[in-house]
N, C-alpha and C positions, 0 to 999 in steps of 0.2 A: 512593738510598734504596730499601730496599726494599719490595715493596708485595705485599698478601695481600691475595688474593679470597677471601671467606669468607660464611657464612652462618651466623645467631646460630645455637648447640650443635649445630651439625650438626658432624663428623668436623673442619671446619677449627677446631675450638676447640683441638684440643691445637697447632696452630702456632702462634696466638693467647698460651695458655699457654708454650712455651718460647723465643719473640720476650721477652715479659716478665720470663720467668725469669732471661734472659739479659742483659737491657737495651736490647734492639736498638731500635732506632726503625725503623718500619715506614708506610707509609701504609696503611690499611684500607678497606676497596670491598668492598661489600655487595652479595651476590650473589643474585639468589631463586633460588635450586635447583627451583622448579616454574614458574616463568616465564620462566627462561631470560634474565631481564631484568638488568642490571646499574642499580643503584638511582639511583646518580650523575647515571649521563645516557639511560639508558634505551637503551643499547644491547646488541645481543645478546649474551649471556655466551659462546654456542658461538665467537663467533668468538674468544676468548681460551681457553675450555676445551673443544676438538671435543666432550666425552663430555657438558659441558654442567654439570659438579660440581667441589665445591670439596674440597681448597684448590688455588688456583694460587699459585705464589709469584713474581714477578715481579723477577728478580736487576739489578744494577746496569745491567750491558751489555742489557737489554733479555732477554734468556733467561727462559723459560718452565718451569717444574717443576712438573708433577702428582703426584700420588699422595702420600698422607700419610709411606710411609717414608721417602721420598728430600725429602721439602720438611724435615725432622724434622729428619733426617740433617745439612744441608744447615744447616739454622737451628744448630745444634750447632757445625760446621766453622768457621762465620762466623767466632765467638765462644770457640776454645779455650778460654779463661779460665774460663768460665762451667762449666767441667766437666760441658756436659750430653750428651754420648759419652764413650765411653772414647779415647784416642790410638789411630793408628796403631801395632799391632804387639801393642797389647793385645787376649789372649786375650778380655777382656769386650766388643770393639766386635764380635766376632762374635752373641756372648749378645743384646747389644742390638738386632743386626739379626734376632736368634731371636725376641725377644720383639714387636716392630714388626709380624714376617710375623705372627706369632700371633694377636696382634688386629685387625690386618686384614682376618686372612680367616677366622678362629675363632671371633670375634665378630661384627665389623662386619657383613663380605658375608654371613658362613653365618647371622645372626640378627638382627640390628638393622636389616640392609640388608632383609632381605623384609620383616618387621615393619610398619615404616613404610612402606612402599611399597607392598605387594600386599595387596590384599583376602582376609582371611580365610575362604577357603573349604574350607579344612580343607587347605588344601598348607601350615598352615604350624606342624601336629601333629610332624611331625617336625625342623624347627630348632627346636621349644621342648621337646620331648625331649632333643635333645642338648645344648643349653646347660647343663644340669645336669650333665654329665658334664663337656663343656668347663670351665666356671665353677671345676670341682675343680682344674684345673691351677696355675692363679696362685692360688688361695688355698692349694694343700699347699707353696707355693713361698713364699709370703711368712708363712708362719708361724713366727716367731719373725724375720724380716727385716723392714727399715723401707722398703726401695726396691726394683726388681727386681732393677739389673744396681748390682754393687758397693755402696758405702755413702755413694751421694750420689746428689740427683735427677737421672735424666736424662728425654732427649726419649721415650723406654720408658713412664717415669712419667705425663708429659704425656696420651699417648696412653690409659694405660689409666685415667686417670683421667679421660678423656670417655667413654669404653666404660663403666663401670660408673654414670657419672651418666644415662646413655642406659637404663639396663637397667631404672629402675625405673618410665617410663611405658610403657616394652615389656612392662611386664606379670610382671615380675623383682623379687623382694625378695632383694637379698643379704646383709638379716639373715642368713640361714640359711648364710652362710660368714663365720662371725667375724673372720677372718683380711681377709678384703676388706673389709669394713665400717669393723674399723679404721682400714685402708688410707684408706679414701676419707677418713676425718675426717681423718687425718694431711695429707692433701693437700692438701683442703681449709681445711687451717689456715693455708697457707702464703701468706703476703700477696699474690704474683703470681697464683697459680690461684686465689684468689679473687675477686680483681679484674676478673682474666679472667674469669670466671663471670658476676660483677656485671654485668658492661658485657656480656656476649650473653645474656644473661634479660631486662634492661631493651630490651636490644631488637628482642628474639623476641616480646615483650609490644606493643610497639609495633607491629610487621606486624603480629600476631592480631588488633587492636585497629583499623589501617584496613582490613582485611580483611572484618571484619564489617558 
């Protein structure tokens, strides 16, 4: 089986999202991304993820995958069936892996990732400049479209629909890009990504809450 290190809305919500999408049965390990602790047993997270972040996806044989586009990719592959990549040989599983780099490093690392992490001392006047300019790309691209890549959900979707749920305690309303807005409620309507949601708020609430 397979098993996902994650941490409630952090980036590992969109493998969370298309594990479900997909139907996959996964075992789930909570990971505190500031503690470095793994919740289970209390042992260190680095020694499963050196960088110390999630998601890690832990494959049958024992094999290790970081990084959201390749675990993404990877949950996709398992589950053909599920149509959440395009096949081998189609032009769109390139689009797909366009759109993965895009928000990983367009959004996440260049905006979400200082955001949350770095103390506002004015270094971070310019990733919230340019997110408005970024932000235009996938909303002039899903206008008048229901999904990114083709005309079914894939792990593309997953992803930017944790980016956009991330943008609005970053301080981001994407009211002001109609085209995403819609987007997100469409996603949101979808009984897996919102399930997915359900279960990492209930227990993002629940850290905040022994935390304090």
């Amino acid at each position: 089986m397979l098993k996902l290190y994650f941490f409630p809305m952090a980036c590992s919500l969109a493998s969370r999202i298309a594990l479900m999408e997909a139907g996959i049965e996964a075992q789930y390990h909570l990971a505190h991304i500031w503690t470095k602790k793994v919740v289970d047993d209390d042992s260190d997270f680095r020694g499963i993820s050196p960088m110390g972040a999630v998601p890690v996806l832990v494959l049958e044989n024992g094999d290790r995958l970081t990084e959201s586009a390749a675990v993404l990719q990877y949950i996709a592959d398992v589950k053909p069936e599920a149509s959440l990549a395009p096949p081998f040989g189609d032009p769109d599983r390139y689009r797909l892996q366009e759109w993965l780099s895009f928000i990983g490093t367009e959004i996440h690392k260049a905006f979400l990732f200082p955001t949350f992490w770095y103390k506002d001392d004015g270094s971070l006047a310019k990733p919230r400049a340019r997110i408005t300019q970024t932000l235009a790309v996938p909303s002039a691209h899903l206008a008048g479209r229901e999904f990114l890549v083709g005309n079914s959900f894939t792990v593309a979707d997953a992803h930017l629909t944790w980016a956009l749920l991330m943008l609005r305690p970053a301080g981001i309303d994407i009211a002001q890009w109609p085209s995403l807005s819609a987007y997100l409620d469409r996603m949101q309507a979808r009984p897996a990504v919102r399930d997915a949601i359900v279960t990492e708020m209930a227990l993002r609430k629940t850290i905040a809450t022994s935390a304090a």
